[in-house]
N, C-alpha and C positions, 0 to 999 in steps of 0.2 A: 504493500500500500504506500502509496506519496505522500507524501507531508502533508498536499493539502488534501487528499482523501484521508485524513486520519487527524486531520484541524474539523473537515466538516463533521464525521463521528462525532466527535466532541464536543460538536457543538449541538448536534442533533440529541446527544444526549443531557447536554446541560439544559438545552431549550424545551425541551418535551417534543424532539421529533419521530422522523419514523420509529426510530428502536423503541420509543416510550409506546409508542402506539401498537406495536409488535407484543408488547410488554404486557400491555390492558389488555388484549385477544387472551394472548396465553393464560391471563388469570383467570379472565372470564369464560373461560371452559369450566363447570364444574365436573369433577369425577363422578362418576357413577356410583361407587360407591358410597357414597355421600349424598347425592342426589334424589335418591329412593328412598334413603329415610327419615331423608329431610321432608318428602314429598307425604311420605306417612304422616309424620307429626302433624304437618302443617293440616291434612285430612280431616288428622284425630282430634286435632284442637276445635277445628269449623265445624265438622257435621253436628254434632248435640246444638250449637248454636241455630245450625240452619233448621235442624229438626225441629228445631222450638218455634222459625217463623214460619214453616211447611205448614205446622199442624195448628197452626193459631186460626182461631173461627174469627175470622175477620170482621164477616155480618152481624154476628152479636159480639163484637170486639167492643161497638159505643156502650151498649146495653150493660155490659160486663164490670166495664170500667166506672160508669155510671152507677152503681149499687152502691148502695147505703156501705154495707161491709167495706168494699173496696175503697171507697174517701176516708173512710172512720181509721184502715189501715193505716192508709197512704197518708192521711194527717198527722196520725200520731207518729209514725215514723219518719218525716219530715221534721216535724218537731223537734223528736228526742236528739235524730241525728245533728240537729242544726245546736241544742242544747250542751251536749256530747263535745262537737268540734268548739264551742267557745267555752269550756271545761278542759280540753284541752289544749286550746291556746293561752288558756292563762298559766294555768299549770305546765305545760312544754313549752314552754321559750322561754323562759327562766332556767329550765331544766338543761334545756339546748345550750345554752349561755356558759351555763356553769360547766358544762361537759367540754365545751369546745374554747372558752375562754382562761380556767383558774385551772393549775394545781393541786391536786390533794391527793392523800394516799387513798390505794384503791380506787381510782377513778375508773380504770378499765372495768373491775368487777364491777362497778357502778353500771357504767356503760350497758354491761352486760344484761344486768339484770333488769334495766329500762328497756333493752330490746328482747327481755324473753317470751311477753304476751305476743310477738308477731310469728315464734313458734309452739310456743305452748300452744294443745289442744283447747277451743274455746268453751266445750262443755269444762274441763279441768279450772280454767278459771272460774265458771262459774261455781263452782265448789269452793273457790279459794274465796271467793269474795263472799258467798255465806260463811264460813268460816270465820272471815275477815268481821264483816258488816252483818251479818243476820244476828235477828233480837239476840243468840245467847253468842253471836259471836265474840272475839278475842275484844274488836272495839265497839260493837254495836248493840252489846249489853249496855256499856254506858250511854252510847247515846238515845239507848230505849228509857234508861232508869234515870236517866238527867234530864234529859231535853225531850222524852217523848216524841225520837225521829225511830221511825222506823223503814227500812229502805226497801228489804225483799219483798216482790210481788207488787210493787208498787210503780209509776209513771217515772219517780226519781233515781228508781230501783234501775228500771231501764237505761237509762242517761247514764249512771254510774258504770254499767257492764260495757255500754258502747265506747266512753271515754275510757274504760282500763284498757280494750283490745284496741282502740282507737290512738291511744296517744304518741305507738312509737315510732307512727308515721311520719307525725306530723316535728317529734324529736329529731328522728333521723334524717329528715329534711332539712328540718332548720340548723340544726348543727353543721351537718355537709357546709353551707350557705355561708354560715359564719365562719368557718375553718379556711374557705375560699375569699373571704372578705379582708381587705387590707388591716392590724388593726392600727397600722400606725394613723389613721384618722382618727380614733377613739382617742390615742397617745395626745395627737397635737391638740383636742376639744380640753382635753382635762392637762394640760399645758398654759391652756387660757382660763383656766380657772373653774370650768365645769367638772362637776362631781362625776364620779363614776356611772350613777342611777342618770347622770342629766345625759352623758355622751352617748349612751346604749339609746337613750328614748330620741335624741335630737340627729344622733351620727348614724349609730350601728343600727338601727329599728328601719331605717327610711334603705340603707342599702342591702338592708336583707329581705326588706320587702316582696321580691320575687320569689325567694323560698319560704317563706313564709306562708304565701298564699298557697302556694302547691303544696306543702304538708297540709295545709289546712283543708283543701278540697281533696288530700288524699286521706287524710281521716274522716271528714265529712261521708266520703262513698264507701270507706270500712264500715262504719257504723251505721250508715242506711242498709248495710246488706249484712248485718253481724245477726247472729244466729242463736247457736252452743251457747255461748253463756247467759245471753239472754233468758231463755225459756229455761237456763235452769236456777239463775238471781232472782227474775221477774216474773219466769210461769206466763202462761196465754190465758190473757184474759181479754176479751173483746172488750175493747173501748179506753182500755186499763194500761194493758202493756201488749195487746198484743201489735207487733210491729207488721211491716209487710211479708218477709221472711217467716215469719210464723204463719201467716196466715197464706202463704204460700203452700207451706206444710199441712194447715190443716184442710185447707180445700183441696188438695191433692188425694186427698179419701173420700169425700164427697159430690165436690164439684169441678173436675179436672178444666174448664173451660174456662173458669176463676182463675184458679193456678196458674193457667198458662198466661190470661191475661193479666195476672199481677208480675207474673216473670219479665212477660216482656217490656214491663215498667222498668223494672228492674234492671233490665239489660240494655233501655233505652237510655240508663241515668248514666251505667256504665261505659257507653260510648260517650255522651256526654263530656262523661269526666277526662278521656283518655283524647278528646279531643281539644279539651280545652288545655291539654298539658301537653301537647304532639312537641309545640318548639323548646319543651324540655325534657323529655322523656324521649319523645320520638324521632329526632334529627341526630343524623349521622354526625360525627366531628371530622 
């Protein structure tokens, strides 16, 4: 090759020419092996989805949705979920701060154990939080014999189970956020004389705002769709506590054409959500 057949190389490769474009073909071949079961997953994950919009009675779809049960659901779990997420924005982002801002021993085990409702089984926590919170529980004997609160099987009861499963979303969000947040802005507020409580609410609150909101519309769609712990803190009581989830479950015995119309509430909240998150969850880098 000549000097300048081997100057243009170089430079075809510095500039993204032919050989880069040689380059992208070759990778965007996928292997076969790989292909197929990728091609499965991708199936397995869709078809229950799509069987859910095959099999929806579309014709009594208004009818359906329209029924007294199905608003009295859909209200209270609207609600509780909307209660839930500003329980756990008050409580997790302090939490978030402390994790991702201070020093202290054992923070990791901390860490930990803030993120264990997002694998613990969610029936298992609702035994923990009777345990926890029910009349003869470990704290909720006092609060029965002190204060006359009582939580289990109750509307607050509910609220309570969806912020436990609910809140390490919206932690693990907001911490990511902050740990990518410069702090030397916080440094130079409290430089100028602002307190620590002023530079978080004036500095660090306003640029962590974007994760913020996404932990918070991602625990908001945990806890519109939480389950397990639920019905075993709060029990299904129409009108009371039972959420849409529940009442998924129980007109599933019933009245399957309920069921399928509260699911697809439920799946229409879930795109919803996963659209209104696409340019952070779902964009390539």
């Amino acid at each position: 090759m000549t000097e300048p057949d081997s100057s243009r190389a170089a430079a075809d490769t510095l500039t993204g020419g032919p050989l880069r474009g040689r380059v992208r073909r070759r990778r965007s071949a996928v292997p076969v092996p790989l292909l197929v079961p990728a091609l499965v997953g991708l199936v397995f994950l869709l078809l229950p989805l799509l069987a859910l919009l095959v099999r929806t009675p579309w014709r009594s779809l208004p009818e359906q949705l329209t029924s007294p049960e199905v608003w009295q659901a859909l209200r209270l779990s609207l609600l509780c979920a909307t209660a839930a997420t500003a329980v756990s924005l008050v409580l997790g982002v302090p939490l978030a701060w402390l994790l991702a801002r201070t020093e202290f021993p054992g923070r990791g085990l901390v860490r930990a154990l803030v993120t264990l409702p997002l694998v613990l089984p969610p029936v298992v926590g609702g035994v923990a939080l009777l345990l926890a919170l029910g009349r003869n529980g470990v704290v909720g004997q006092w609060l029965d014999s002190w204060f006359g609160i009582t939580l289990p099987f109750t509307t607050a009861g509910v609220v309570v189970a969806e912020a436990f499963v609910a809140m390490p979303f919206l932690v693990i969000s907001v911490e990511g956020t902050l740990r990518a947040a410069d702090p030397r802005y916080e440094e130079a507020a409290m430089t100028l004389g602002a307190s620590r409580f002023t530079a978080f609410r004036r500095v660090t609150l306003p640029l962590i705002a974007p994760g913020v909101a996404a932990g918070a519309v991602l625990a908001w769609a945990r806890a519109l769709g939480e389950f397990g712990a639920t019905i075993t803190f709060a029990g299904n009581f129409p009108g009371r506590t039972q959420t849409m989830p529940l009442a998924v479950y129980l007109a599933l015995q019933s009245d399957p054409a309920a069921a399928i119309a509260l699911s697809l509430v439920l799946l229409a909240v879930s795109i919803a959500v996963l659209a209104g998150l696409r340019d952070r969850w779902m964009t390539a880098s």
